[in-house]
C-alpha positions as CSV (number, residue, x, y, z in Angstrom):
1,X,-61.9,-58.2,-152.4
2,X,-61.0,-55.6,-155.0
3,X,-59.0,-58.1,-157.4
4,X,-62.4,-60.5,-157.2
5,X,-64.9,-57.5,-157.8
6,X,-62.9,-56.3,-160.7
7,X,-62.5,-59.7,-161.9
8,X,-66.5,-60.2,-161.9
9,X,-66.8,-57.2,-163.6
10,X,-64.5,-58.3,-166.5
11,X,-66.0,-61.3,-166.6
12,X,-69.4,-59.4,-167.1
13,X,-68.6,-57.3,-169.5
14,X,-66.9,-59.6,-171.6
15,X,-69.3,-62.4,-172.2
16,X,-68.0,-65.8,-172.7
17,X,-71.6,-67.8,-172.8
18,X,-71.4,-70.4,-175.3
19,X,-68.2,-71.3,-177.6
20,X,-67.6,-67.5,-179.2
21,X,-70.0,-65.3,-178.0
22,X,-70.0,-61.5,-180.2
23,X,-67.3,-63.1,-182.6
24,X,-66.8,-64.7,-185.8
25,X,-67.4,-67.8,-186.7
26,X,-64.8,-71.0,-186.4
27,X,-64.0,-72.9,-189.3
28,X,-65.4,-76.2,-189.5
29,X,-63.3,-78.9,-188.9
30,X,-60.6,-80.9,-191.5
31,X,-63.0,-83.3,-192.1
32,X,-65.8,-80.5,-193.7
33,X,-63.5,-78.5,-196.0
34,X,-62.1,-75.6,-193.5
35,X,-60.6,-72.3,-194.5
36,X,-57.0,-71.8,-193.4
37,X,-57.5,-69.7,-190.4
38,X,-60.2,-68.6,-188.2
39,X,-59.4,-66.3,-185.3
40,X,-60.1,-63.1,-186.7
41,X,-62.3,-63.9,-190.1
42,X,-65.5,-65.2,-190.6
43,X,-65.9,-68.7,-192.2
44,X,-64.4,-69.1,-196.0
45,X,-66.5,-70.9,-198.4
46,X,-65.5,-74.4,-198.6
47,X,-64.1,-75.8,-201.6
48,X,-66.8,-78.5,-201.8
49,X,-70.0,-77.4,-203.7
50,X,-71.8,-75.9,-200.5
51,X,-73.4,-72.5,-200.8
52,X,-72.7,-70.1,-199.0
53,X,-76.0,-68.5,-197.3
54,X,-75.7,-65.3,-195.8
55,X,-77.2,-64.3,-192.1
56,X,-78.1,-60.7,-192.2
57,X,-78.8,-59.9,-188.5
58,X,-81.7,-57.3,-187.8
59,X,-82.9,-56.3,-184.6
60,X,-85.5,-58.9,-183.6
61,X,-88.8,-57.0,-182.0
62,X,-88.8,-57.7,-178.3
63,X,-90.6,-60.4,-176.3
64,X,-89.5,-62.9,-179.1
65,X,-90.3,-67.0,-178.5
66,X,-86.3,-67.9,-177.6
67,X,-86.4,-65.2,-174.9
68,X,-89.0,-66.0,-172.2
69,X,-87.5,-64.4,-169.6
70,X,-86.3,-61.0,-171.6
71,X,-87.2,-58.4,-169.3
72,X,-84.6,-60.2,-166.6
73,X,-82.4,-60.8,-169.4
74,X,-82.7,-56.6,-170.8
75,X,-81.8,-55.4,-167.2
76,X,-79.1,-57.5,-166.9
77,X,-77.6,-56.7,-170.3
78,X,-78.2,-52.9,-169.0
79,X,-76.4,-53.3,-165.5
80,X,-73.9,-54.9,-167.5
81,X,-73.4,-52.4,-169.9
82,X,-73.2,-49.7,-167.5
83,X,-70.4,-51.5,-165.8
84,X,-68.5,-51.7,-169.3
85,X,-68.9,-47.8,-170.1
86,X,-67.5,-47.2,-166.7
87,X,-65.1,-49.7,-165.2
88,X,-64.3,-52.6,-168.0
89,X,-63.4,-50.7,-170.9
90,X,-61.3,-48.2,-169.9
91,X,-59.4,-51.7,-167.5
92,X,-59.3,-53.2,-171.0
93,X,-57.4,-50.4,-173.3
94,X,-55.0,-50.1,-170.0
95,X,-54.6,-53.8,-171.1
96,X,-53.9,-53.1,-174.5
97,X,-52.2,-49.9,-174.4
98,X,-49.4,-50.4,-170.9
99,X,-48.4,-54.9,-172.3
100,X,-46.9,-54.9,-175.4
101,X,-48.6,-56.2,-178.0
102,X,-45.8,-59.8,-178.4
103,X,-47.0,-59.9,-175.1
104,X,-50.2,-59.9,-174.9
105,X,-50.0,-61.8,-178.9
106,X,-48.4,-64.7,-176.6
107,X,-51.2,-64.5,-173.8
108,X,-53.4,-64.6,-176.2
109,X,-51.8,-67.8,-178.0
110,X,-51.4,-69.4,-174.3
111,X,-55.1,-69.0,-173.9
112,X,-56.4,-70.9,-177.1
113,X,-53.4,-73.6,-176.4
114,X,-55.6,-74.4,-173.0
115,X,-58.6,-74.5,-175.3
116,X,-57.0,-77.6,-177.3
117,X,-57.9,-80.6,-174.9
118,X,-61.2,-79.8,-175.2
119,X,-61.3,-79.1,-178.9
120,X,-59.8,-82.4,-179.3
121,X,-62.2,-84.5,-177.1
122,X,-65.0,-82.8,-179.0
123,X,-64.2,-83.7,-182.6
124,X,-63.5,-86.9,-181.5
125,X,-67.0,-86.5,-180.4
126,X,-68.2,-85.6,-183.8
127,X,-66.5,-88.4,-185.6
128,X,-64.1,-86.4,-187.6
129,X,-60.4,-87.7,-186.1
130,X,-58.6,-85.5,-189.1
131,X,-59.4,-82.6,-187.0
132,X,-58.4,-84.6,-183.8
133,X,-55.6,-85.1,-185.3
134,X,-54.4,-81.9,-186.4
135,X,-55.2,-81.0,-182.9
136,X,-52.5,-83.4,-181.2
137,X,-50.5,-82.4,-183.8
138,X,-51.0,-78.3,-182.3
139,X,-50.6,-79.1,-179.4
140,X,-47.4,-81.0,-179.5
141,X,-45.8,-78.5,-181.8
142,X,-46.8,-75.4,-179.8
143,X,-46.1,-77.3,-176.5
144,X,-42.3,-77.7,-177.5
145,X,-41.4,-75.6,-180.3
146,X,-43.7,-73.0,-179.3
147,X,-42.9,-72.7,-175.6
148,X,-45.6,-73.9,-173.9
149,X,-47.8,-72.4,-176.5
150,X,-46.9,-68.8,-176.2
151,X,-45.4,-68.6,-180.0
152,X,-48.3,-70.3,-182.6
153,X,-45.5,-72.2,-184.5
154,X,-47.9,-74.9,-185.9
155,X,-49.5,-72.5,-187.1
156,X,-47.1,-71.4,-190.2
157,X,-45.3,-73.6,-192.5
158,X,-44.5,-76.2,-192.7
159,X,-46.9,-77.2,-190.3
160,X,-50.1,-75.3,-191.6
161,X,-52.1,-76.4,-188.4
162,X,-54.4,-73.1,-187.4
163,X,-56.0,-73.1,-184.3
164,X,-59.9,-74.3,-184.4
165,X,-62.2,-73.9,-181.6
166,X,-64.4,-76.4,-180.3
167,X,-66.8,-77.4,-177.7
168,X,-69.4,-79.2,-176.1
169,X,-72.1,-76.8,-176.8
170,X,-70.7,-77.3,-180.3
171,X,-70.9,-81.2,-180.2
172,X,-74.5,-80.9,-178.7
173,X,-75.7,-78.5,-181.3
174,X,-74.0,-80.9,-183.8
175,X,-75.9,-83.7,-182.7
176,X,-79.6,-81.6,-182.8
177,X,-80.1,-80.7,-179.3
178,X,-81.4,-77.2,-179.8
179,X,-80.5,-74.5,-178.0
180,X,-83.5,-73.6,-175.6
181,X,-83.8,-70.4,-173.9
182,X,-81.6,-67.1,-174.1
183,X,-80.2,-65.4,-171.2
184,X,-78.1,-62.6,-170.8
185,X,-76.3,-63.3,-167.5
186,X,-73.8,-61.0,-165.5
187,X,-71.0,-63.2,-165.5
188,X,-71.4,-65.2,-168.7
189,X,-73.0,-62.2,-171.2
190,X,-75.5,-64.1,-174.0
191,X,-76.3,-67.7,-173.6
192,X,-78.4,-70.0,-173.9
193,X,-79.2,-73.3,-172.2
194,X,-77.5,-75.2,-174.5
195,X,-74.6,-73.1,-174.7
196,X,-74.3,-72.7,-170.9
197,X,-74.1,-76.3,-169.9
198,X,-71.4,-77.0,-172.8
199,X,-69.7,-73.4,-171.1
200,X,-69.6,-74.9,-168.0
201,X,-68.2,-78.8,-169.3
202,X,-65.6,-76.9,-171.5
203,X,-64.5,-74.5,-168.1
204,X,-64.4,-78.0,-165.4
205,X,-62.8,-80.3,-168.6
206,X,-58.9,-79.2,-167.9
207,X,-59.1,-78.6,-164.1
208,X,-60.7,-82.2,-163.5
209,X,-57.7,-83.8,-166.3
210,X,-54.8,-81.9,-165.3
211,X,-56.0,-81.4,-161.9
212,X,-53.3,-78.6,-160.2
213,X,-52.4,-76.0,-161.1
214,X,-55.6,-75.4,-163.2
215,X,-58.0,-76.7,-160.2
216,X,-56.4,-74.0,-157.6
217,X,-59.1,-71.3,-157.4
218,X,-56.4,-68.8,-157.7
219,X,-55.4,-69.7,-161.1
220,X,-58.5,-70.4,-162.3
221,X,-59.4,-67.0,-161.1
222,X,-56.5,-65.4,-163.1
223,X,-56.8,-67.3,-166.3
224,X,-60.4,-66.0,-166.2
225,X,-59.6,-62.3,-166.2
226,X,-57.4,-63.2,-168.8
227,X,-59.4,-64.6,-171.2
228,X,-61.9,-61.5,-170.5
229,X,-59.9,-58.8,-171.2
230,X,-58.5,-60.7,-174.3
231,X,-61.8,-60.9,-175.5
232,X,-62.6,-57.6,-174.7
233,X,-60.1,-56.1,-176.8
234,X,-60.0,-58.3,-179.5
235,X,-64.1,-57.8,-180.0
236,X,-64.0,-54.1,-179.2
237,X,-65.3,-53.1,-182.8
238,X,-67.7,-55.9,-183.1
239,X,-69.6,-55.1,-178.9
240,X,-69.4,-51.2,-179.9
241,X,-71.8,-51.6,-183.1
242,X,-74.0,-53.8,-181.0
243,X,-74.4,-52.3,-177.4
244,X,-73.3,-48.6,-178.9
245,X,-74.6,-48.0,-182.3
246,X,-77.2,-50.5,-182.7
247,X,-81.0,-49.5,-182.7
248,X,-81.6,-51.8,-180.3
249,X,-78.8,-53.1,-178.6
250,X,-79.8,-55.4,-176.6
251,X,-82.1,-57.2,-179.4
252,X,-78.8,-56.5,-181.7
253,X,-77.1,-58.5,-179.4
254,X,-79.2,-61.1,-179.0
255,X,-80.2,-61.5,-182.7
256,X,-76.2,-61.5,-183.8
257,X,-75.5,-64.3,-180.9
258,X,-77.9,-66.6,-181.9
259,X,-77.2,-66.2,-185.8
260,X,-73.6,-66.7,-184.7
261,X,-74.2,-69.5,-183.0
262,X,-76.4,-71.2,-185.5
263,X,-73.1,-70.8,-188.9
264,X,-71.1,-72.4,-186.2
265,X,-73.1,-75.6,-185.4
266,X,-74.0,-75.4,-189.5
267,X,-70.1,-75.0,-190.2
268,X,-69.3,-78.6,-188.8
269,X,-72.2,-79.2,-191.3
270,X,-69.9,-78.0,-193.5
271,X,-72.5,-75.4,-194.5
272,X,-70.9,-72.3,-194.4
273,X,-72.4,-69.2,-193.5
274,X,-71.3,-65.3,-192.8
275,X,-73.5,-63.2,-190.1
276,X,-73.2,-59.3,-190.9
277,X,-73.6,-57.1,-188.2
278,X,-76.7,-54.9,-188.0
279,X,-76.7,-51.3,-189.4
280,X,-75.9,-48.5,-187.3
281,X,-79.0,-46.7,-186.0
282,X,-78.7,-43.7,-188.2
283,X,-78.6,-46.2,-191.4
C-alpha cells in the first residue's frame, strides 16, 4: 500500500497529460525539416523558408473559455502542488542524487526506446514514412547495439537518428481535432480532452502489442514511477518557474501547456515555434 500511494503521488506531481506536458517542444518529423535533436531544446528553425513565430506565455486571467471547470481544476493543481513541496520532490532529488547519473542517463534512454512503437504508428498516421523510417531504424539500432535501448547509439554518428516523440494526441491535433477542455487532474497534471484520450491510446498501445511483460500490472506500475520521477528531474527548472515563481501559477501553468501544445501540433506543420516561459513574479 505504501509503494502504490507513493507511486500516485509521483504520478501527480509529475504530470504526463498529453505528449510533453511542462517541456519543450519535439521537433517535427523528417518529412517537415527537423532540427537535429529534441530532448532538452526547444524546436530549431527549419531550414525551409518558415518563420519562426514566437509564443510568449503570460498568465491568462482566470475563468478563461478553455477552462470551464477551473475552480475543480485550481484545487486540484493546489492538492497537487502541496503533495510536490512535501513528498515528491524531495523522492525525486533522492532519485537524482543516490543513482548515478549513466544510470539513470540509461533509464532514461530505456524509457523513450518504449515510446518508439508508438511514435512509429503515429507518423505513419500522418503520412510522413521518412520519419517512420528513421524510427525502425532507432529502434533496431538501439535494440542491438544499444542494449535493449539503454545506450542511445543511433543517436551519434554514423547513424544521426535522434529520438522524436510522437503520439496520438499529436496525430489528432495534426488532423484538426481541437483540443477541448483543460483539466488539471491528480494523476495526469494538465490535459485536455484531446490530449487525454491520445494519453491513454499511447499508455494501452504496447501492453495490448507486446502483451507480457508490459500488460502485468506490476510492471506497468513500475515503468510508471519511472517515467515520473524522470520527468520530474529532468523539468525541475521549467515546474519551479511555473508553480513557484510565477504570478499565477496555476494560470502560468495552464497558459505554458496549451502554448506548448499548440508549436507541437504546428511543428508537424512544419511551422516552428518557441514558447518562453512567463516572467518571474517580481519582474
Amino acid at each position: 500500500m505504501i509503494v502504490t500511494a507513493a507511486a500516485a503521488l509521483l504520478l501527480s506531481a509529475a504530470p504526463t497529460g498529453g505528449e510533453s506536458p511542462v517541456a519543450t517542444s519535439p521537433a517535427p518529423s523528417a518529412d517537415v525539416a527537423s532540427p537535429p535533436d529534441t530532448q532538452t531544446a526547444a524546436p530549431q528553425p527549419a531550414s525551409t523558408d518558415s518563420e519562426l513565430d514566437a509564443i510568449i506565455v503570460t498568465a491568462q486571467p482566470r475563468a478563461t473559455a478553455g477552462d470551464p471547470f477551473e475552480k475543480v481544476n485550481a484545487a486540484s493543481y493546489s492538492v497537487v502542488q502541496g503533495m510536490d513541496k512535501a513528498l515528491v520532490g524531495p523522492i525525486s532529488y533522492a532519485y537524482r542524487d543516490a543513482l548515478p547519473k549513466p544510470l539513470r542517463a540509461g533509464l532514461h534512454n530505456v524509457l523513450n526506446h518504449l515510446d518508439l512503437p508508438v511514435a512509429f504508428v503515429n507518423f505513419l498516421l500522418q503520412g510522413k514514412p521518412v520519419s517512420a523510417l528513421q524510427t525502425v531504424g532507432r529502434f533496431a539500432i538501439n535494440s542491438t547495439v544499444g542494449v535493449a535501448g539503454l545506450i542511445d547509439v543511433a543517436k551519434a554518428k554514423p547513424f544521426k537518428l535522434p529520438y522524436r516523440h510522437n503520439g496520438f494526441a499529436n496525430t489528432l491535433g495534426y488532423y484538426g481535432v481541437k483540443p477541448g477542455a483543460y483539466f488539471f487532474l491528480p494523476l495526469v497534471g494538465p490535459t485536455t480532452v484531446r490530449d487525454l484520450v491520445g494519453l491513454w491510446l499511447d499508455r494501452a498501445f504496447l501492453p495490448t502489442l507486446a502483451g507480457r511483460p508490459f500488460s502485468k500490472p506490476a510492471v506497468a506500475l513500475g515503468i510508471a514511477v519511472v517515467r515520473s520521477l524522470d520527468l520530474r528531474v529532468e523539468q525541475d527548472a521549467v515546474l519551479t518557474r511555473l508553480n513557484r515563481e510565477a504570478a499565477d501559477p496555476y494560470a502560468a501553468t495552464r497558459a505554458y501547456y496549451l502554448a506548448q501544445r499548440q508549436a507541437e501540433i504546428d511543428a508537424l506543420h512544419g511551422i516552428q515555434r518557441t514558447v518562453a516561459l512567463p516572467p518571474k513574479a517580481d519582474q
